[in-house]
DOROKOL-975850 format. One record per residue: residue number from 1; residue in three letters; x, z, y of N, C-alpha, C, CB in turn. Coordinates in steps of 0.001 Angstrom, whole numbers, plus 500000, padded with zeros to 6 digits. Atoms other than C-alpha are relative to their C-alpha. Glycine has a CB too. Layout:
<kedos>
seq=NUM type=Ala n.X=X n.Z=Z n.Y=Y ca.X=X ca.Z=Z ca.Y=Y c.X=X c.Z=Z c.Y=Y cb.X=X cb.Z=Z cb.Y=Y
...
</kedos>
This chain:
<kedos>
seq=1 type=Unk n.X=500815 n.Z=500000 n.Y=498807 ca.X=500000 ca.Z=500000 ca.Y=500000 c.X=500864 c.Z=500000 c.Y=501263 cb.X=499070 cb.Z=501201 cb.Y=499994
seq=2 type=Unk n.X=499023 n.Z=500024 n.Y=499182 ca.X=502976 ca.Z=500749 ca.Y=502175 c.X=500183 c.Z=498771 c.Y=500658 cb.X=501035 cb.Z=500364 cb.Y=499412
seq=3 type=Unk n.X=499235 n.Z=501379 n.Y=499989 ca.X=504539 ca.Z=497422 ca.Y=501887 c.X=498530 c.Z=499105 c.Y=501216 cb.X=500257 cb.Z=499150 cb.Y=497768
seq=4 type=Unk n.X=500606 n.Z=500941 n.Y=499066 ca.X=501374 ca.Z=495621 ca.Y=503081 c.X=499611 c.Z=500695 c.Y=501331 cb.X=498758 cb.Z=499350 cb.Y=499351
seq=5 type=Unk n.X=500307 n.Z=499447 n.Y=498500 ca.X=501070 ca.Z=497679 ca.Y=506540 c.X=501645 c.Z=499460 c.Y=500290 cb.X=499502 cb.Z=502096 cb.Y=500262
seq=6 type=Unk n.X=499252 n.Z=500793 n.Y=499005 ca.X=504533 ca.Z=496430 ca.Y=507053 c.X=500158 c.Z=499032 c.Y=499773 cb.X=501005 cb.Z=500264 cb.Y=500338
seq=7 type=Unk n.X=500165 n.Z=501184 n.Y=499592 ca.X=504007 ca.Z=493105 ca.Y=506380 c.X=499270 c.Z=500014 c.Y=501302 cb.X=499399 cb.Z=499272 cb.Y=499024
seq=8 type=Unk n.X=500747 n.Z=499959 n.Y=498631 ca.X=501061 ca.Z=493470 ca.Y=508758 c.X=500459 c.Z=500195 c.Y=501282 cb.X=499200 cb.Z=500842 cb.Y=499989
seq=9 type=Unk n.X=499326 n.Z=499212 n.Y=499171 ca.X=503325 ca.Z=495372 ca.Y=511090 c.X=500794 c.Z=498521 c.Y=500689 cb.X=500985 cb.Z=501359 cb.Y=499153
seq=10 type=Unk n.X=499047 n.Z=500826 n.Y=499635 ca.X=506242 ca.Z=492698 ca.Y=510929 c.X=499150 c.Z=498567 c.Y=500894 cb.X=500874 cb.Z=499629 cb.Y=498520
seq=11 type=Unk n.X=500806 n.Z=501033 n.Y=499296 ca.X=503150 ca.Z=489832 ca.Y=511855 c.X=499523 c.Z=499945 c.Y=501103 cb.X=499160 cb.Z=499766 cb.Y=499541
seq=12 type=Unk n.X=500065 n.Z=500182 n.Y=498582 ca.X=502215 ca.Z=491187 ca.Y=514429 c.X=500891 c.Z=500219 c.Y=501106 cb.X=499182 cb.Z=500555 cb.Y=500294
seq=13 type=Unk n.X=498646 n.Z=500047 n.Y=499312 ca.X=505348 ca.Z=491838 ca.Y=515859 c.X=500428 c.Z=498424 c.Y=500415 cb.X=501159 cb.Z=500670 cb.Y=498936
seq=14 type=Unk n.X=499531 n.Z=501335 n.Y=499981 ca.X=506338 ca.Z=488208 ca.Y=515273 c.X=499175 c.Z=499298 c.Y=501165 cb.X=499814 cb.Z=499295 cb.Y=498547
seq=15 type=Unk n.X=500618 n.Z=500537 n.Y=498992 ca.X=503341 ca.Z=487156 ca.Y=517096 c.X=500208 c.Z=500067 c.Y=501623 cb.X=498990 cb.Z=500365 cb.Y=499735
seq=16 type=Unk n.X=499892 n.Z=499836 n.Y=498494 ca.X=503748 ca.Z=488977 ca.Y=520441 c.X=500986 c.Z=499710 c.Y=500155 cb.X=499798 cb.Z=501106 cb.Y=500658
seq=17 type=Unk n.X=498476 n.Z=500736 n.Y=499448 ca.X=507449 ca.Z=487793 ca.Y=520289 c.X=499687 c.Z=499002 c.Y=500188 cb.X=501276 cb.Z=499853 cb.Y=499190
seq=18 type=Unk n.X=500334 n.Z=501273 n.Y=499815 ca.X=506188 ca.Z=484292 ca.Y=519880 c.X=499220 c.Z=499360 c.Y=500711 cb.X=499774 cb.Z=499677 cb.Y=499267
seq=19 type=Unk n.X=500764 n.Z=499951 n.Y=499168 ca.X=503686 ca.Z=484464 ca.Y=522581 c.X=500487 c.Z=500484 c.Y=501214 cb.X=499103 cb.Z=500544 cb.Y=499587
seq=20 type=Unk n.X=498819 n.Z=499252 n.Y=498506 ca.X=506302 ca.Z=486056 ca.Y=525231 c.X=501271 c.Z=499279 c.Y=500160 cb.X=500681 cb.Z=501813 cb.Y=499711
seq=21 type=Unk n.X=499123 n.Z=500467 n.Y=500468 ca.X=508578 ca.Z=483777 ca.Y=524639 c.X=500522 c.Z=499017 c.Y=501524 cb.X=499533 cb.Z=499345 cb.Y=498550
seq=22 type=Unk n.X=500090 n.Z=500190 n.Y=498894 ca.X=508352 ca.Z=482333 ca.Y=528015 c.X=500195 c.Z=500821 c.Y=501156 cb.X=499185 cb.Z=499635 cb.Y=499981
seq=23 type=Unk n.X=498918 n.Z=499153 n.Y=499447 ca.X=509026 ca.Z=485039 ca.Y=529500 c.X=500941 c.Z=500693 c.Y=500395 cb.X=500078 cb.Z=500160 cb.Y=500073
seq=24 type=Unk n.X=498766 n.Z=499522 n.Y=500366 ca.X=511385 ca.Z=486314 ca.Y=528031 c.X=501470 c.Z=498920 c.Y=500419 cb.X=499792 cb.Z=500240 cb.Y=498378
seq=25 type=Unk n.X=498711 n.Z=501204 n.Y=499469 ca.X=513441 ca.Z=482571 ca.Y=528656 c.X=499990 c.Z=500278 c.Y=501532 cb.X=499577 cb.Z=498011 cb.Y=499676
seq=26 type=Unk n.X=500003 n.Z=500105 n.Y=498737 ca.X=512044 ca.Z=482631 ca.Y=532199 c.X=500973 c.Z=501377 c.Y=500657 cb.X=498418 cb.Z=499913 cb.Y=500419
seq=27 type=Unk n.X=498669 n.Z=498834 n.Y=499263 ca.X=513909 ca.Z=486037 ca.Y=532986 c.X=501343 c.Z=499670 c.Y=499277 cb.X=499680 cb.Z=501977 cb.Y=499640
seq=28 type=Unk n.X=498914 n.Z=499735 n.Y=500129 ca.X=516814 ca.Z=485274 ca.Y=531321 c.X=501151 c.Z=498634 c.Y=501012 cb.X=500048 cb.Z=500164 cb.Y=498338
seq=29 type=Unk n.X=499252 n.Z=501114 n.Y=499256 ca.X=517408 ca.Z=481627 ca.Y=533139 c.X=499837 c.Z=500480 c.Y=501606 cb.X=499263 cb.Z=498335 cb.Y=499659
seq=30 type=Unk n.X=499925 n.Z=499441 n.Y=498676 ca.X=516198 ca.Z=483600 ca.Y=536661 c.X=501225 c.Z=500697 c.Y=499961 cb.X=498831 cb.Z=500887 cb.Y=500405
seq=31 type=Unk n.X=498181 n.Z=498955 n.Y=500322 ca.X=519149 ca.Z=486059 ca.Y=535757 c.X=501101 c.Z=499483 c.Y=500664 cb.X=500746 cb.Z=499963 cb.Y=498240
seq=32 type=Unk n.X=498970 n.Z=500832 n.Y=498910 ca.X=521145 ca.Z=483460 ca.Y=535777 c.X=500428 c.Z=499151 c.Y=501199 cb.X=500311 cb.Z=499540 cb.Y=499668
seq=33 type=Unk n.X=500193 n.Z=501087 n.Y=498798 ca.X=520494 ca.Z=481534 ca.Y=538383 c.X=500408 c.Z=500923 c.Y=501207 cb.X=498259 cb.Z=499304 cb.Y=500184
seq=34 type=Unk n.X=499460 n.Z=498511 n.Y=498869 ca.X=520313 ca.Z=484956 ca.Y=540735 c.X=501190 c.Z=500571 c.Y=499525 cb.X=498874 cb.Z=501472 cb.Y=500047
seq=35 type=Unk n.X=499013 n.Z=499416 n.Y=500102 ca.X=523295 ca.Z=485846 ca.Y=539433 c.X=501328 c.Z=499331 c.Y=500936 cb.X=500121 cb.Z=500077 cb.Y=498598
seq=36 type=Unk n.X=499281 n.Z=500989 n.Y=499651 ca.X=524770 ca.Z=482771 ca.Y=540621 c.X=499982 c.Z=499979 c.Y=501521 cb.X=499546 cb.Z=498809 cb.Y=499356
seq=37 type=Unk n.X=499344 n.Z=499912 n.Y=498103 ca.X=523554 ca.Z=483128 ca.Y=544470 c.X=499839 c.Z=501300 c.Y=500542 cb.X=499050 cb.Z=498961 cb.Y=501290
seq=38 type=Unk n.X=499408 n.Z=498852 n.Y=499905 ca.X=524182 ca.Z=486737 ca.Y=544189 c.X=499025 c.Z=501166 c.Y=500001 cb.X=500798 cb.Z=499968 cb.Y=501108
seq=39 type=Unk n.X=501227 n.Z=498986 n.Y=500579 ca.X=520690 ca.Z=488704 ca.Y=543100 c.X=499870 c.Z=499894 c.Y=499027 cb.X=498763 cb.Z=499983 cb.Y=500351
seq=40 type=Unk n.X=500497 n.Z=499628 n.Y=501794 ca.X=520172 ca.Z=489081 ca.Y=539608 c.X=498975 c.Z=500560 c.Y=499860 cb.X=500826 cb.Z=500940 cb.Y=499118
seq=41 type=Unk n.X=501167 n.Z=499323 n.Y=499984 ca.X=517355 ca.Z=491113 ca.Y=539923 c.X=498887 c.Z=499529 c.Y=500154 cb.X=500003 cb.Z=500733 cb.Y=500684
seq=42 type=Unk n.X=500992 n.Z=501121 n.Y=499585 ca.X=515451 ca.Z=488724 ca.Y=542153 c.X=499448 c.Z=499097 c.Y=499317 cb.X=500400 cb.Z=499322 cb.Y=500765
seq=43 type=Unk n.X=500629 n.Z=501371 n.Y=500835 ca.X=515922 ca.Z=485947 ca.Y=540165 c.X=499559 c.Z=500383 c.Y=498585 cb.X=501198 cb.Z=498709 cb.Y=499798
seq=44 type=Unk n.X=500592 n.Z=499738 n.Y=500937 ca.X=514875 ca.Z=487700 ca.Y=537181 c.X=498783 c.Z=500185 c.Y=500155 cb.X=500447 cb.Z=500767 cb.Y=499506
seq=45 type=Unk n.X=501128 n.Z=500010 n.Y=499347 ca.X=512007 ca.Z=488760 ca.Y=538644 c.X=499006 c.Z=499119 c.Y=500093 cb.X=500231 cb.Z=500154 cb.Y=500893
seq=46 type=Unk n.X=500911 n.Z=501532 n.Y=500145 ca.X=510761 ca.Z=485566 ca.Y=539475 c.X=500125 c.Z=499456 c.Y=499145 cb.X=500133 cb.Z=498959 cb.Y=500780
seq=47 type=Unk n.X=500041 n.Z=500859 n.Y=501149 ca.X=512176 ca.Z=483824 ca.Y=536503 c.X=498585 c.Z=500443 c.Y=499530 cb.X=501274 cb.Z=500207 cb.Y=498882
seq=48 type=Unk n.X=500757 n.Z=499376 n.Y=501022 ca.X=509921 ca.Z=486614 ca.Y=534363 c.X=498968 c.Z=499752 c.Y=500344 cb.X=500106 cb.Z=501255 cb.Y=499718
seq=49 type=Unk n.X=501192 n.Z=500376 n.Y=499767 ca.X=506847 ca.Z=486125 ca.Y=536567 c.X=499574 c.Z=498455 c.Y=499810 cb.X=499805 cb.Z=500432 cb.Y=501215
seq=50 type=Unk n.X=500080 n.Z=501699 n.Y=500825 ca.X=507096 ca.Z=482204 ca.Y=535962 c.X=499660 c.Z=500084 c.Y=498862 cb.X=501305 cb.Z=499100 cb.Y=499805
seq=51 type=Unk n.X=500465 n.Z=500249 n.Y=501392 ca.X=506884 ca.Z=482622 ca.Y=532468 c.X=499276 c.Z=500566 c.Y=499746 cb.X=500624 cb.Z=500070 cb.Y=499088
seq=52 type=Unk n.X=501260 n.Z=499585 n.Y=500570 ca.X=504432 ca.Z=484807 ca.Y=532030 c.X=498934 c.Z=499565 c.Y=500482 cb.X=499833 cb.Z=501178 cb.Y=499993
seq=53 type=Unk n.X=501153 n.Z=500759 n.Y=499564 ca.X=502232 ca.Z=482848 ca.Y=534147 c.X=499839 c.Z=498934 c.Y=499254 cb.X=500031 cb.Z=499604 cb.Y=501296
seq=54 type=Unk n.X=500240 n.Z=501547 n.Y=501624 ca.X=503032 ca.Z=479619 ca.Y=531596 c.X=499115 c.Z=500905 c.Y=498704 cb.X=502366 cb.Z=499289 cb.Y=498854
seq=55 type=Unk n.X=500122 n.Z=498993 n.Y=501357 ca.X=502553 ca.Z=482791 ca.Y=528767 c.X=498076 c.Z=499736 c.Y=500144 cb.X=500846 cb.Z=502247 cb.Y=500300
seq=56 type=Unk n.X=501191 n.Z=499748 n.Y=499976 ca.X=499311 ca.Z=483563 ca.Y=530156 c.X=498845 c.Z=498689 c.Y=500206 cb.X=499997 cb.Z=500979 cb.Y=500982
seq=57 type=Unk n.X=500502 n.Z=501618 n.Y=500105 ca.X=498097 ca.Z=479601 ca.Y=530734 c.X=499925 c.Z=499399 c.Y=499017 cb.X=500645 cb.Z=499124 cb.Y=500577
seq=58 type=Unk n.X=499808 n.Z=500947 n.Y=501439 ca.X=498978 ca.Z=478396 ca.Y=527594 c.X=498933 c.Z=500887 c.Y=498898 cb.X=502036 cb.Z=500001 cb.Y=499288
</kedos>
């Protein structure tokens, strides 16, 4: 009985990774980008809100 709560567990895990997945890119290419004209924070920021607005559109 175990086993199948963490299958279940691991699926839905997988899912919300695979559904955030856009955001997760979008902050990491803002990162870099603000890293590059000297905020990192910023451009994460915005990267992350970019993608979760695709996240939440799609």
């Amino acid at each position: 009985m175990k086993r199948i709560y963490s299958v279940t567990a691991a699926l839905i895990c997988a899912t919300f990774i695979l559904s955030a997945c856009a955001t997760v890119a979008g902050g990491m290419i803002g990162g870099g980008v603000g890293r590059m004209a000297g905020d990192q924070d910023a451009g994460r920021m915005i990267g992350a809100g970019i993608g979760m607005m695709i996240d939440i559109s799609d």
